[in-house]
N, C-alpha and C positions, 0 to 999 in steps of 0.2 A: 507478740504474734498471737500467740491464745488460741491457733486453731485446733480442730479436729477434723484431720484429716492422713490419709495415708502415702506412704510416696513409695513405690518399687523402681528399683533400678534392676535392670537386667545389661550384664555386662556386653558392650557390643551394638551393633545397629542389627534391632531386631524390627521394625517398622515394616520388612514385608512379610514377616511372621504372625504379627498382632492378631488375626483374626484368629490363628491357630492359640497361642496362648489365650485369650477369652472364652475360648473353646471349652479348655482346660477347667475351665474355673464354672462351666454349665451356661455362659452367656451365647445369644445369638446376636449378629450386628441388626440392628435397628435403624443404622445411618450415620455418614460421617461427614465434617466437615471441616474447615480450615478456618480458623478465627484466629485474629492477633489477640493481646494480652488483655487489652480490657474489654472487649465480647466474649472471650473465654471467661473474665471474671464475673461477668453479667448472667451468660449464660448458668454458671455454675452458683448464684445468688436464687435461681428458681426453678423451682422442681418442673418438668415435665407433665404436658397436661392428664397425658395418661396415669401419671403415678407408678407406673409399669418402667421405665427407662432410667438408667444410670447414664449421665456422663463420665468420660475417662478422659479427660484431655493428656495427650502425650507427647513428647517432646525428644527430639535425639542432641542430647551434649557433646560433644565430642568425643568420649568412652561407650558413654551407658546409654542406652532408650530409658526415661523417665516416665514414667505414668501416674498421676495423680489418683488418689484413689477416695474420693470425699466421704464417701460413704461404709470405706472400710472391710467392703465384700471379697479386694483381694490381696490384701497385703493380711491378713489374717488366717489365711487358708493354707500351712505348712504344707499339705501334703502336696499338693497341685506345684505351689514353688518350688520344692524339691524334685518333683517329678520334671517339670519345668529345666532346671537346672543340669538335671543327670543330663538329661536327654538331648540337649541344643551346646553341655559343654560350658557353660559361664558360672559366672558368679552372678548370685543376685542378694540387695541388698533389699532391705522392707525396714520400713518405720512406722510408728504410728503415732501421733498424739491424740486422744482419744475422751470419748465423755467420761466420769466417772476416775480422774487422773490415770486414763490409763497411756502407758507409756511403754514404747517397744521398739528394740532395736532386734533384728535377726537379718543374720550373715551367712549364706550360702558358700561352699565352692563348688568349684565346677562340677565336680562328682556328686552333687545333691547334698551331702554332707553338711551338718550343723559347724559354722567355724566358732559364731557367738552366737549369741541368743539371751536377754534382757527383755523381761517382761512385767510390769507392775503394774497392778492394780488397785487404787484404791490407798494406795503407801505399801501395802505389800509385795515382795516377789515374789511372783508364779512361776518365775523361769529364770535360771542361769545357770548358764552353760557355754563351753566352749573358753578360748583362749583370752584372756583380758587385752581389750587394748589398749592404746596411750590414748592419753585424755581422758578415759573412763573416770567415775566417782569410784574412790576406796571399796566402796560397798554396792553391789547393785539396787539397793533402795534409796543411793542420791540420785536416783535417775528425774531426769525433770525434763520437760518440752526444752530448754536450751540445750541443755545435753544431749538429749535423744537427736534434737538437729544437727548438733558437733560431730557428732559421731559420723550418722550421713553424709555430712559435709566433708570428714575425713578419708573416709573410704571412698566416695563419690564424687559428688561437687556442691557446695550450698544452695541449697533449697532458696531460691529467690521469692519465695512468698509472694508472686506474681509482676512484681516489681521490674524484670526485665522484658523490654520489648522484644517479645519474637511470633513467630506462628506458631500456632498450636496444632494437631491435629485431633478435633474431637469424637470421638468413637461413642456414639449413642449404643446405648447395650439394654436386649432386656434380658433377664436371667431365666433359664427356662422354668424353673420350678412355682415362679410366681407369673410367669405366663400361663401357665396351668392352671393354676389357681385359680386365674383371673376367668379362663373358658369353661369353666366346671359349670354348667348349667342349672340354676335356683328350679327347687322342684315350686312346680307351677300348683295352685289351688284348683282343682274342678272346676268349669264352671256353673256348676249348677250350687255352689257353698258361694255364700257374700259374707263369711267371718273371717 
């Protein structure tokens, strides 16, 4: 598989929620659309012209709302998850396979609360904590992209790595802090200076 990307599951059909969770994380919608599986994977091969937009294609399985997270802006962000979680009452699960071997599994319960939490970077762990579960590696530093998907797959349902035909829904996102950014206006030169 070899990617780098994020996956959150949020326990539940949360799909009329979504704009409120994006919320949460500092994004505003930017536009959304319905694509099946390989124009979501086209789409998500090329950046947006602004440079400004995230995609999030998301998905409802039969348990969980699935959200992709390519870019890793929101399966990284504990606190929003947990706040996330306290608040609407679910589990939420978050993985990452990531540049740099980083790898990460963390397991919410309904009450916001840490259940697991495996975090490695680099071959080191940064993070463990919580209850071990089956199929885990002996040690939290065998954690590796197959594992970190077993895990997900356990508690969830496997990650199809785009493989399954279905619709997508894609939530174009900008984030607001680098919309800001973006309007922050360049001080202008005189015009009466040509250097």
């Amino acid at each position: 598989m070899s990617l780098n990307i994020g996956l959150i599951a949020l326990e539940g059909n949360h799909l009329a929620e979504l704009l409120e969770f994006f919320g949460d994380f500092g994004y505003r919608l930017a536009g959304v659309d319905w694509l099946d599986t390989k124009a979501a994977t086209d789409l998500l091969g090329q950046p947006h012209p602004s440079g400004n937009v995230d995609y999030k294609p998301v998905y409802y399985d039969t348990r969980w709302t699935i959200i992709i997270d390519p870019d890793l802006g929101l399966a990284t962000n504990n606190e929003a998850l947990s706040r996330y979680a306290r608040d609407k009452g679910c589990r939420i699960c978050a993985s990452i396979c990531g540049p740099g071997a980083r790898y990460r599994f963390f397991l919410l319960s309904a009450d916001g609360t840490v259940a697991r939490a495996i975090e490695l970077l680099g071959g080191h762990v940064q993070r463990n904590e919580g209850t071990q579960l089956k199929g885990e590696p002996e040690t939290a530093d065998g954690m590796d992209e197959t594992r970190t998907f077993a895990l997900f797959a356990q508690v969830v349902s496997p990650f199809d790595d785009f493989e399954v035909e279905r619709e997508y829904t894609i939530y174009s996102l900008v984030h607001r802090e680098r919309e800001r950014l973006s309007i922050i206006p360049k001080p202008k030169k005189p015009w009466w200076k040509f250097w």
